[in-house]
N, C-alpha and C positions, 0 to 999 in steps of 0.2 A: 302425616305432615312431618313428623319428628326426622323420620325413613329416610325421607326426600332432602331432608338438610344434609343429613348424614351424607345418603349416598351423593350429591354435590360437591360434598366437602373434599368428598374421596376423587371425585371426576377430575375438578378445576386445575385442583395444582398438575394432574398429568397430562391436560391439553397445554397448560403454561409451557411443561416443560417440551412436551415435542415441538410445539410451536418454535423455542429456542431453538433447538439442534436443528430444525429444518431452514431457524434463518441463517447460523453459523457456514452450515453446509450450503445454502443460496452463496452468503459471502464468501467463501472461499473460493465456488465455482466463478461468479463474476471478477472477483480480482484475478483467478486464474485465467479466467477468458481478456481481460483488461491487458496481459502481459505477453498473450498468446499475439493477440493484436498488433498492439505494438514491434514484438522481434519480425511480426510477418510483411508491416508497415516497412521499415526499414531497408529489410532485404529484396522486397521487390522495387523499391523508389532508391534504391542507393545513396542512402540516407542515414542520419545521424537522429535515435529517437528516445525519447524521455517518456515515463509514467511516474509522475509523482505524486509523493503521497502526503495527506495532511487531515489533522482529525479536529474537528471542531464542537464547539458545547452543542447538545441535543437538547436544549432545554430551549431552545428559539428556533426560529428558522432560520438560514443563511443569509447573515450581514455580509454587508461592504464596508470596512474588509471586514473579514469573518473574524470569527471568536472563538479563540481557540479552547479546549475542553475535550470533555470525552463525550463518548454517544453515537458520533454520526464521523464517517472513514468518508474524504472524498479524494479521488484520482482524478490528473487529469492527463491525457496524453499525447503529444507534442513533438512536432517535427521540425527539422532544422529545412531552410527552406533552399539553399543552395545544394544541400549534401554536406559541409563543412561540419567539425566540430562546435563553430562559434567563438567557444574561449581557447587559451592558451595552457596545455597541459604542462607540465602537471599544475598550472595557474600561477606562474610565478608573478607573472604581468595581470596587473589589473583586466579586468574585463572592460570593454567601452562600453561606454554608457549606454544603455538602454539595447544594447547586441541580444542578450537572452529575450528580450519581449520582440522586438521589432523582426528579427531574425527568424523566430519560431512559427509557424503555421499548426494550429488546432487543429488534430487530427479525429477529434469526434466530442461528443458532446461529454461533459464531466459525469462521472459514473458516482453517486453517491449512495452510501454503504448504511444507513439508519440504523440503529442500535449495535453497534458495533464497535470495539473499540481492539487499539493496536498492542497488541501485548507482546513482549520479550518471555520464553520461554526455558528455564534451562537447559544446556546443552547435553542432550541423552547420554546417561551415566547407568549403571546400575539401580534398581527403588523408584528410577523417577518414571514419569510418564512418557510417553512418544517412542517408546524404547524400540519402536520398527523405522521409524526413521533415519535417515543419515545423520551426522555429527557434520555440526557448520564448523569454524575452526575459531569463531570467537565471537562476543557481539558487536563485530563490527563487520558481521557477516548477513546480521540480524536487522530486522526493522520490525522495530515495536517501544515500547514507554520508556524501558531503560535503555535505549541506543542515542546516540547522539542526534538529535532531531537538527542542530545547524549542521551537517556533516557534509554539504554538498557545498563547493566551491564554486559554482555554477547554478545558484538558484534561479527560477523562473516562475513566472508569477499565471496569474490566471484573470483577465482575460489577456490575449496576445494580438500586436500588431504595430502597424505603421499607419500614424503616430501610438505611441504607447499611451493607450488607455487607462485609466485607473483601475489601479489591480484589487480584486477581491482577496484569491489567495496567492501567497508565496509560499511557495514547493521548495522545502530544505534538504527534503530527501528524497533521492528517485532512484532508480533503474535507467542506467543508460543501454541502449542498443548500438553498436554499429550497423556497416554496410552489411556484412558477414554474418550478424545476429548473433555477437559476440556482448554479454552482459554485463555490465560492475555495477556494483554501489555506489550510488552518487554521482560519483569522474573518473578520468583517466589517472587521477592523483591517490587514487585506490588500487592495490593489491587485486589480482584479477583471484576472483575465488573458486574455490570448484563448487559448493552448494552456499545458497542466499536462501533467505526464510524470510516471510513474514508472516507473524503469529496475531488470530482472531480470537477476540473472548467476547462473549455478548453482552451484553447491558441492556436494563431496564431506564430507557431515558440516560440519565449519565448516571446509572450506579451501574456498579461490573453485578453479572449475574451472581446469584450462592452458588449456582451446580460446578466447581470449576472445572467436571471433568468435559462437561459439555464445550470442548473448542478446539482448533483446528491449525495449522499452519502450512501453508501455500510456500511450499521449494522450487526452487529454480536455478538451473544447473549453468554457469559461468561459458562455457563454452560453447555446449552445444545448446542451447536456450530450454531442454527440455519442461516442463513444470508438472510438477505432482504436487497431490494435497495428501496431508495426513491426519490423521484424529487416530486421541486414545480407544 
């Protein structure tokens, strides 16, 4: 009997941990797939499209409106329904009222990420990690915990329509797509970049996992929309 705790003791924690890297690696490829979507949305609808991102507490299930925390990554991703932009670049003019909800058309069901959460990763230097990846050129190239979460001048909420419904979540941060499947952060009032990241760390409910080499971050190339994922 003694044996058998022993040998348990030694099993648990390595199924804990593949279990982790296999979800990290699921999240990546679905936000990958979420973004893949989207640019491909766009370009064949000639169309102006959003995926945005928002991370809420894992310690409940999804309020209205939600609550926000860590834990649980939800995207939602969103078409503009004429082809138009919407708002007013670089936004100097207010937006009209209710334009981002009534305007947008839901272009698939909200993709939610469980034990996951958004992490800012430093930008590959010498000693640190990710050292095969590309260098973003700041965190404002970045989505994750230290980037600016109101950064999008053009927020949009979740659910969408005409009349505007009461909104669950409000999307601060997205990925826009042109006609051409051309990418920014947030808006047009953003610096067009040549690589955009957003970085995955796993969590047990809303604490960030111990292992921190166990995580990932999903690139995305400003121009040509290309995305790669990467891990240490």
């Amino acid at each position: 009997m003694a044996v058998i705790v022993i040998l348990m003791a030694m099993v648990v924690p390595a199924f804990t941990t593949g279990s982790s890297a296999q979800n990290v690696t699921t999240a990546a490829y679905d936000m990958a797939g979420a973004l893949n979507e989207a640019r491909a949305y766009a370009m064949a609808n000639n169309t102006y499209v959003w995926v945005g991102f928002y991370e809420e507490s894992a310690a409940q299930a999804s309020t209205t409106p939600a609550t926000s925390g860590m834990g649980r990554i939800v995207l939602s991703i969103v078409a503009s329904k004429d082809g138009t932009m919407i708002y007013n670049p670089p936004n100097s003019l207010p937006i009209a009222s209710g334009s981002m909800t009534m305007g947008l058309t839901q272009v698939n069901k909200l993709v939610k990420i469980d034990n996951m959460h958004l992490k800012t990763f430093p930008i590959p230097t010498a000693g640190v990690t990710f050292l095969t990846r590309p260098a973003v050129s700041g965190t404002g190239a970045q989505i994750g915990d230290a980037t600016d979460a109101g950064g999008s001048q053009a927020p949009f909420q979740y659910p969408v329509g005409n009349p505007a419904p009461r909104a669950q979540y409000v999307f601060r941060t997205a990925i826009q797509f042109s006609p051409s499947g051309v990418a920014r952060l947030n808006d047009m009032s953003q610096p067009l970049q040549t690589v955009m990241e957003i970085g995955l760390q796993p969590t047990h409910g809303t604490v960030v996992a111990a292992n921190s080499q166990n995580v990932a971050v999903v690139q995305l190339t400003g121009i040509s929309g290309n995305v790669e994922i990467y891990k240490p």
